[in-house]
Structure formats: structure tokens, C-alpha cells
C-alpha positions as CSV (number, residue, x, y, z in Angstrom):
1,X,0.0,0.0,0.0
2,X,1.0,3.8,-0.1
3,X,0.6,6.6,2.1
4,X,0.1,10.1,0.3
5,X,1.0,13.3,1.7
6,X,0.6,17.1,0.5
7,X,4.2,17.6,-0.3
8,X,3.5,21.5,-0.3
9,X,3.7,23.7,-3.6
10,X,6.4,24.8,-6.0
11,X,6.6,26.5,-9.1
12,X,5.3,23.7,-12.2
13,X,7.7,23.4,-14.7
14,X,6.0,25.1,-18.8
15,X,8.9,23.9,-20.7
16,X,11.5,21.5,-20.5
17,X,12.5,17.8,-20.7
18,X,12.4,15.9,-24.0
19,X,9.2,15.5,-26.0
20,X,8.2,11.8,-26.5
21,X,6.8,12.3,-29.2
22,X,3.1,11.4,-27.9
23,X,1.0,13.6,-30.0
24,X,-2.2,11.4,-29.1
25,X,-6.1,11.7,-27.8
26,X,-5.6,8.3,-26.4
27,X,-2.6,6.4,-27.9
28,X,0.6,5.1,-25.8
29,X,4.3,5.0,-25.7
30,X,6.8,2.6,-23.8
31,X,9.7,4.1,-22.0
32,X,12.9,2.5,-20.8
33,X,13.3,3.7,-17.2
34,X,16.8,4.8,-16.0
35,X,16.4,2.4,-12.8
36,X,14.9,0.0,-11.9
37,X,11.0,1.0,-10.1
38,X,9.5,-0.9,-7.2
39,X,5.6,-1.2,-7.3
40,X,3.8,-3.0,-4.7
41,X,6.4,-5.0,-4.7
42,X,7.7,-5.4,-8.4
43,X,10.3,-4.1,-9.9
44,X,9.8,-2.9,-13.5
45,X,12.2,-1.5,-15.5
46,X,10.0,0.0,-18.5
47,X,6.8,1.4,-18.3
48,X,4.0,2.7,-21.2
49,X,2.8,6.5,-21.2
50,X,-0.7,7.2,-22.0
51,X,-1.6,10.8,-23.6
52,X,-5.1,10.8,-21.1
53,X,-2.7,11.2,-18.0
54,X,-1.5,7.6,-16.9
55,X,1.5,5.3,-16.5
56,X,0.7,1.6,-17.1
57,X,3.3,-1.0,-15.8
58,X,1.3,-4.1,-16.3
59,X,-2.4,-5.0,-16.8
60,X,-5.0,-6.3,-20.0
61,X,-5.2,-2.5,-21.5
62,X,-2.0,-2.0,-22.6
63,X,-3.0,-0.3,-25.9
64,X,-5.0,2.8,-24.5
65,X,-7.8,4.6,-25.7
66,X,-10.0,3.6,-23.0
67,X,-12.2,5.7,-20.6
68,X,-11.5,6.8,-17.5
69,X,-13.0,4.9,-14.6
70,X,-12.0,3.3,-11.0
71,X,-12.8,-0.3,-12.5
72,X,-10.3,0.4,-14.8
73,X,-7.8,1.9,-12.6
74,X,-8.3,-1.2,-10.3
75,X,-7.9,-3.7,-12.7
76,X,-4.4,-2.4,-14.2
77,X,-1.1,-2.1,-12.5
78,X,-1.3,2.2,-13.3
79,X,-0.1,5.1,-11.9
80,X,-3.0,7.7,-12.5
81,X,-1.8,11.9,-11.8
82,X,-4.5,13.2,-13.8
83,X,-6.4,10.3,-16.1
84,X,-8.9,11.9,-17.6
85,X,-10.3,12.6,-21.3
86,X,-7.5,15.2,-22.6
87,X,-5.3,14.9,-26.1
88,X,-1.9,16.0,-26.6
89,X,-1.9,16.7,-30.3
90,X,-4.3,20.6,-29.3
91,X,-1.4,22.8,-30.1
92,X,2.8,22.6,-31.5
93,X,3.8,22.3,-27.6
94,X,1.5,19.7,-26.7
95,X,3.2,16.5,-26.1
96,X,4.5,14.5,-23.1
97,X,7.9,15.4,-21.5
98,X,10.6,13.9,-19.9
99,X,13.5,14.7,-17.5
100,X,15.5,12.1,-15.6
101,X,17.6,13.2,-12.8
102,X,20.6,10.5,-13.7
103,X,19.0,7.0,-11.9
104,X,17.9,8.9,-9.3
105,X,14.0,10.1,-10.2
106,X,12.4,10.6,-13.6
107,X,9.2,13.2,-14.1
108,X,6.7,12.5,-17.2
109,X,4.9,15.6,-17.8
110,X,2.1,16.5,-19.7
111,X,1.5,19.6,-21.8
112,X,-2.5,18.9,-23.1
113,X,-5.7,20.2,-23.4
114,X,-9.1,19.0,-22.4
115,X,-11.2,17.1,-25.4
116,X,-14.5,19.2,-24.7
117,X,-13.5,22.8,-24.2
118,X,-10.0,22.4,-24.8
119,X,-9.0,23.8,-21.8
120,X,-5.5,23.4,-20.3
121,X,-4.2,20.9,-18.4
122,X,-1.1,21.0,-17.0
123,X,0.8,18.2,-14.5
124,X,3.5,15.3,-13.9
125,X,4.5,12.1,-12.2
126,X,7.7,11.8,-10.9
127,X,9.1,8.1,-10.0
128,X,11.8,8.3,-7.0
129,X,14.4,5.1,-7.4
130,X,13.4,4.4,-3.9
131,X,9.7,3.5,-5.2
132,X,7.9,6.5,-4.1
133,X,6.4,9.0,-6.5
134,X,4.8,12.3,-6.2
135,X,2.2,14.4,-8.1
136,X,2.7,18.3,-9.4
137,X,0.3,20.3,-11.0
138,X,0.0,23.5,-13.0
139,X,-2.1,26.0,-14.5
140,X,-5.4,24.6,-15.5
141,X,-6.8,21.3,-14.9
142,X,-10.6,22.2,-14.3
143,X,-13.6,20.2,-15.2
144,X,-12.5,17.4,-15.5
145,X,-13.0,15.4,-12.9
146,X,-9.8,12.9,-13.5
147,X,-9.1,9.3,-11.7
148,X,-6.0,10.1,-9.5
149,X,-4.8,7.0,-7.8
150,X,-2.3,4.5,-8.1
151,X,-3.1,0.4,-8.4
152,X,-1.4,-3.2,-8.0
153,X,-3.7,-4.5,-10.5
154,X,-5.8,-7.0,-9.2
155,X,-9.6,-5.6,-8.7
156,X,-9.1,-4.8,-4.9
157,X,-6.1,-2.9,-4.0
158,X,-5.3,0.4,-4.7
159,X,-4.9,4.4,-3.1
160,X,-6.7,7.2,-4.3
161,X,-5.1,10.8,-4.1
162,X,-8.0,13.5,-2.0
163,X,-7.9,15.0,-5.3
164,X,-9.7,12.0,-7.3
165,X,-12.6,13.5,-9.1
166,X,-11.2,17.3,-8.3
167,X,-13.0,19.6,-10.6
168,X,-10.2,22.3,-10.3
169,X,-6.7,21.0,-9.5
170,X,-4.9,24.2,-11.0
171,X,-1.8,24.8,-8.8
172,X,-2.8,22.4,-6.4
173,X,-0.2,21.2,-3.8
174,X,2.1,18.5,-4.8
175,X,1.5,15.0,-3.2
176,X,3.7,12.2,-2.0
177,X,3.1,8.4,-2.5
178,X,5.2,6.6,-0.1
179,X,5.2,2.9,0.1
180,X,4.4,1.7,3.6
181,X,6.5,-1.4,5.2
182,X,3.8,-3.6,5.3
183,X,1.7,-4.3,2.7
184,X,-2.2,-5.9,3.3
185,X,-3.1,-7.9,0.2
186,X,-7.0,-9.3,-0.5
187,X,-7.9,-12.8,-0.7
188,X,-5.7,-14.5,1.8
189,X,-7.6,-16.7,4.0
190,X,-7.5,-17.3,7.6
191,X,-4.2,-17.5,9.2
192,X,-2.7,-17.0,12.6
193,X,-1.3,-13.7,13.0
194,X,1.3,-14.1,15.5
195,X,4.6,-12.4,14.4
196,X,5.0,-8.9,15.7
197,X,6.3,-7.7,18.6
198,X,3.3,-5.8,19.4
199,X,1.2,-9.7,19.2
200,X,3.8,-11.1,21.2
201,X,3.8,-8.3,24.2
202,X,-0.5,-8.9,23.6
203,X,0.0,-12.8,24.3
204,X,2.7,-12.2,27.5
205,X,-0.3,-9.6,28.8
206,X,-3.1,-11.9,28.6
207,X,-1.4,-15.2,29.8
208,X,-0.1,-12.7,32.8
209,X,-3.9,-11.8,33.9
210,X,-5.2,-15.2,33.0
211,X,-7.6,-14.7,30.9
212,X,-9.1,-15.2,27.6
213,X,-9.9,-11.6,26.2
214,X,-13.5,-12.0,23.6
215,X,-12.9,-8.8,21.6
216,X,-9.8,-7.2,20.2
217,X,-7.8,-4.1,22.5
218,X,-8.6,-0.7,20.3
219,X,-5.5,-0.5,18.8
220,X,-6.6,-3.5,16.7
221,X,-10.4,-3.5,16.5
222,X,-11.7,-4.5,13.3
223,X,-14.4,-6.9,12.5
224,X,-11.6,-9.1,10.4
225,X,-9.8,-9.8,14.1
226,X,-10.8,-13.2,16.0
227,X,-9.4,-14.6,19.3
228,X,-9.6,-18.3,19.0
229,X,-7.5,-18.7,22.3
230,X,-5.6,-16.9,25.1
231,X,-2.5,-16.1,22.7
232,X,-3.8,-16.5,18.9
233,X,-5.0,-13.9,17.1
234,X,-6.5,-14.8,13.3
235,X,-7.0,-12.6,10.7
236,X,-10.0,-13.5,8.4
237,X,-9.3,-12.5,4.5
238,X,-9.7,-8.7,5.0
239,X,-11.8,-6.2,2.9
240,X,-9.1,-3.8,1.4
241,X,-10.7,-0.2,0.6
242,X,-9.4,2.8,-1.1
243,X,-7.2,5.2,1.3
244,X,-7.4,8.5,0.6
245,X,-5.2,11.4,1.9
């Protein structure tokens, strides 16, 4: 899972970086990345850019063109700053950019316009070699109401930014997608959760009073925790839902 963060403002780059050539109202490009990029847990070392505002690292719709939606986002392996129905082909400096930083980051940023109203729209993903990522934006960006997320890909899991759906996202702080420690995946079954050092200081406290505790302490309340016995704890398969910042 990640945990975004507003990463505060700075000025949005308007020029800059090298065009890749994406003059598109839908299509894709693949891009060798300059390191390789952790994603819940994979590492990928190429990735395809979308014109509508997406980076896809695995998934069925590889080929783009396709509409904007959660489903859709859940059901690809994408990084979403701003997917949304925009082309890149509006004007001579529309396009999608790119600046690496040497194997230490590289920002994609797009320089479109909006399909009805041709409005601007202005922002950029930047991929950290330590597998965060963060999202700028610029001048622009209104109406729109774009999927902004990222997603491992398989139906359940995946973080939306507070700006999902955002109907004006012009100049909007910059957020931070951090991958947490531990990652909570769906579908897992029943199994006794017994390995931290916070379970195990739980088991020496409730062998110590003698007794056999019937609901979980606050810290871990949940309806997917079960005591079966004085020092086991079991986790039924969890419902995983979208985290918002």
C-alpha cells in the first residue's frame, strides 16, 4: 500500500525535458526507465505512457484509448496523476515530456488540453528510485474530474489521491506516494497472526492476567480480528478499501 501526503507547492515546470513524441487523444508510448522501479512489490524496468494522463506497468489495456474509470484503474497495474479525457496533439507544444535526474528520479509531464473545451491541463509524475512518487500540478486542470490514484492491479487494491474526481486541480499542492512497510493484500484466507512484537507483548499480557480476552484491544479493533484462544489472534481475509489522503 502507499501513504500520500501534501508535499506543499512549488513552481510547475511550462517547458522542459524531452518531448516523447506522444502527440495522441488516447494512444501510448513505452519508456525504458533509468532504474529500476519498485511497485507494490515489483520491480519494472520500462513502463507505457498514456496521452489521457496515466503510466501503465502491467495489466489487460495496454494499448490505450480507454475511458476513465475506478474499475479500470483497479484492474491495471497504473499510476494515475490526472487520467482523464484530454489529447496531446491541441497545439505545437502539446506532447508528453521527460527529464530524468541520472538513476535517481524521472518526471513525465504532460502539456494537453481538455477534449470538450480544450481547456489546459497541465501536471507530472515523478518516480523516485526508492519506489515513491509524487504528483505536481499546474495552470489549469478544471472540469475534469480525473481518476487520480495509483493500483497493484488485481480488482481490490489500490490508493486514491483527495484530489480524485477534483473539478479544479490548478496549482494544487504536490502530493507524496510513499510505500508503507507492510503491505495488506486481499484474498488470503485465515491464518494466525502471531509475528509482531506488538502480538507477542498482547500474548505475554493476557497469559499474565489469566484470561481469555473476547474482543480485540482498540488498537486493533476491526471486524476481520478473532481470538480463538488466550495467545492467537487470526485474521480473516480482510476487505481492502481505497485510502485517501
Amino acid at each position: 500500500m502507499y501513504a500520500p501526503t501534501d508535499a506543499g507547492q512549488t513552481a510547475f515546470p511550462t517547458s522542459g525535458g524531452t518531448a516523447l513524441n506522444l502527440r495522441s487523444q488516447g494512444g501510448v508510448t513505452s519508456y525504458t526507465l533509468p532504474f529500476s522501479f519498485s511497485l507494490y512489490n515489483t520491480a519494472y524496468t520500462s513502463v507505457i505512457v498514456s496521452s489521457q494522463g496515466y503510466l501503465q506497468f502491467a495489466g489487460p489495456n495496454s494499448t490505450g484509448y480507454d475511458t476513465a474509470s475506478l474499475s479500470e484503474l483497479a484492474n491495471n497495474v497504473r499510476i494515475a496523476p490526472f487520467w482523464a479525457s484530454i489529447n496531446t496533439e491541441n497545439t505545437s507544444a502539446s506532447n508528453v515530456y521527460v527529464t530524468t535526474n541520472g538513476t535517481t528520479s524521472v518526471t513525465f509531464r504532460w502539456q494537453a488540453n481538455a477534449v470538450t473545451g480544450n481547456g489546459q491541463v497541465n501536471f507530472s509524475v515523478t518516480l523516485f528510485s526508492n519506489g515513491s512518487f509524487s504528483f505536481a500540478y499546474g495552470a489549469g486542470n478544471a472540469g475534469l474530474n480525473p481518476i487520480i490514484g495509483v493500483s497493484a492491479g488485481n480488482g481490490q487494491v489500490y490508493v486514491l489521491s483527495s484530489y480524485n474526481g477534483g473539478a479544479a486541480l490548478g496549482n494544487v499542492d504536490q502530493q507524496l506516494f510513499t510505500p508503507l512497510a507492510t503491505l495488506i493484500y486481499p484474498d488470503i484466507g485465515a491464518f494466525e497472526f502471531q509475528g509482531t512484537a506488538r502480538i507477542r507483548r498482547l500474548r505475554r499480557l493476557f497469559r499474565s492476567r489469566r484470561s481469555r480476552p473476547t474482543t480485540a484491544p482498540p488498537a486493533w479493533r476491526s471486524p476481520a480480528w478473532q481470538c480463538n484462544s488466550v495467545s492467537r489472534w487470526i485474521l480473516s481475509a480482510p476487505t481492502v478499501r481505497p485510502i485517501t489522503a
